[in-house]
C-alpha positions in Angstrom: 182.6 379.5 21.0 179.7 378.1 18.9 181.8 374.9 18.2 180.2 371.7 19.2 182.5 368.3 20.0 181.1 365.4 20.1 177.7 366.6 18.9 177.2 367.5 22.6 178.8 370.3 23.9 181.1 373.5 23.2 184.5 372.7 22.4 186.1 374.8 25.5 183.6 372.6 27.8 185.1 369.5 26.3 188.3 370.6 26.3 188.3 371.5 30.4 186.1 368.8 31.3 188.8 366.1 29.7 191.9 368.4 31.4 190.0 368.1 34.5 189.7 364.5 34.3 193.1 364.1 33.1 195.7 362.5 35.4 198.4 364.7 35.6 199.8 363.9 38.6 200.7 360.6 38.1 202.8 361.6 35.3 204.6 364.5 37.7 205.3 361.8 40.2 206.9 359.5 37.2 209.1 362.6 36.7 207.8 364.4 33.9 207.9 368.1 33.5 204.7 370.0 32.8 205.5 370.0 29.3 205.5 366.5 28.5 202.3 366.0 29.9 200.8 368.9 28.2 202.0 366.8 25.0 200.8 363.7 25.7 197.1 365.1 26.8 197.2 366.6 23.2 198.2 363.7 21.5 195.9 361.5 23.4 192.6 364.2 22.1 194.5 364.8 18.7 191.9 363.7 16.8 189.3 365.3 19.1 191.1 368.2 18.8 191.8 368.3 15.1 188.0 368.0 14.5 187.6 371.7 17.0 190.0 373.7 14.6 188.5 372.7 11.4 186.0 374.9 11.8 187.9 377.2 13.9 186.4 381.2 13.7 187.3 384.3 15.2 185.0 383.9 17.7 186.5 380.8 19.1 190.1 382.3 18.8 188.9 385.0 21.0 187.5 381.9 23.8 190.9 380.9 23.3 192.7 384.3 24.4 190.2 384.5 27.4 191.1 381.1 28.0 195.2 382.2 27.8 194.3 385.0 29.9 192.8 383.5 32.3 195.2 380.4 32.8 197.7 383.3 32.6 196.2 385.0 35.9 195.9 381.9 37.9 199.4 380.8 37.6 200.3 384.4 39.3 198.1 383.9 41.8 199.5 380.3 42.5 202.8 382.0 42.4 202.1 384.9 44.8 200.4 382.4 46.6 204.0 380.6 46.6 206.1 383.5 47.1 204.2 384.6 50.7 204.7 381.0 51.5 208.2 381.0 51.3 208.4 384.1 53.5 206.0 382.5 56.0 208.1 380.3 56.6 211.4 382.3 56.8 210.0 385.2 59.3 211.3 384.6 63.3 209.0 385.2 65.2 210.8 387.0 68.7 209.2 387.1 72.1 210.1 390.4 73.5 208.8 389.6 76.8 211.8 387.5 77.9 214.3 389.9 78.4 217.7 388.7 79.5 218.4 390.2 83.1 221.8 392.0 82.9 224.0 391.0 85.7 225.6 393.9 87.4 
C-alpha cells in the first residue's frame, strides 16, 4: 500500500482516481462489452501500471484482495439491487375494493 505513482500519491489512489475519470460509457454505448474496456483502460496506464508492480510487496497484494473484495461486494449489491427491480416491476397490484356485483 506504501507504493507511490507519480511521486505523488499511493498507487490504489491513482489507480481509482484514473478509473473514475475514465470514460467508460462512451465505449458501452459504441458497443463494447465490459471487458474490452477494462483492456483498453490497462493498455492506456500500461506503463503507469508497469512502474506500480515493480516494486509490488505483500502488503500491496493484500490492498489488491480488499480491493477484489470489495469490487466483488458492490456488484452483488448492484445485482440485488437489479433483481428487486425486475420484480417491482412484474407485481400487479389488485384493488380489492371494486368487487364485481353478481347478478342474481
Amino acid at each position: 500500500m506504501k507504493k507511490i505513482i507519480n511521486k505523488k500519491e499511493p498507487w490504489f489512489k491513482w489507480l481509482t482516481r484514473e478509473l473514475n475519470s475514465y470514460e467508460a460509457f462512451q465505449y458501452f454505448e459504441s458497443g463494447k462489452n465490459p471487458q474490452d474496456v477494462a483492456e483498453d483502460f490497462i493498455s492506456r496506464n500500461s506503463i503507469a501500471i508497469s512502474e506500480v508492480f515493480k516494486n509490488f510487496d505483500e502488503e500491496d497484494k493484500d490492498t489488491l484482495d480488499q480491493f477484489l473484495k470489495l469490487t466483488e461486494c458492490e456488484m452483488h449489491v448492484f445485482r440485488i439491487l437489479e433483481k428487486q427491480m425486475e420484480l417491482r416491476n412484474k407485481i400487479r397490484f389488485v384493488d380489492f375494493k371494486k368487487r364485481k356485483k353478481i347478478q342474481s
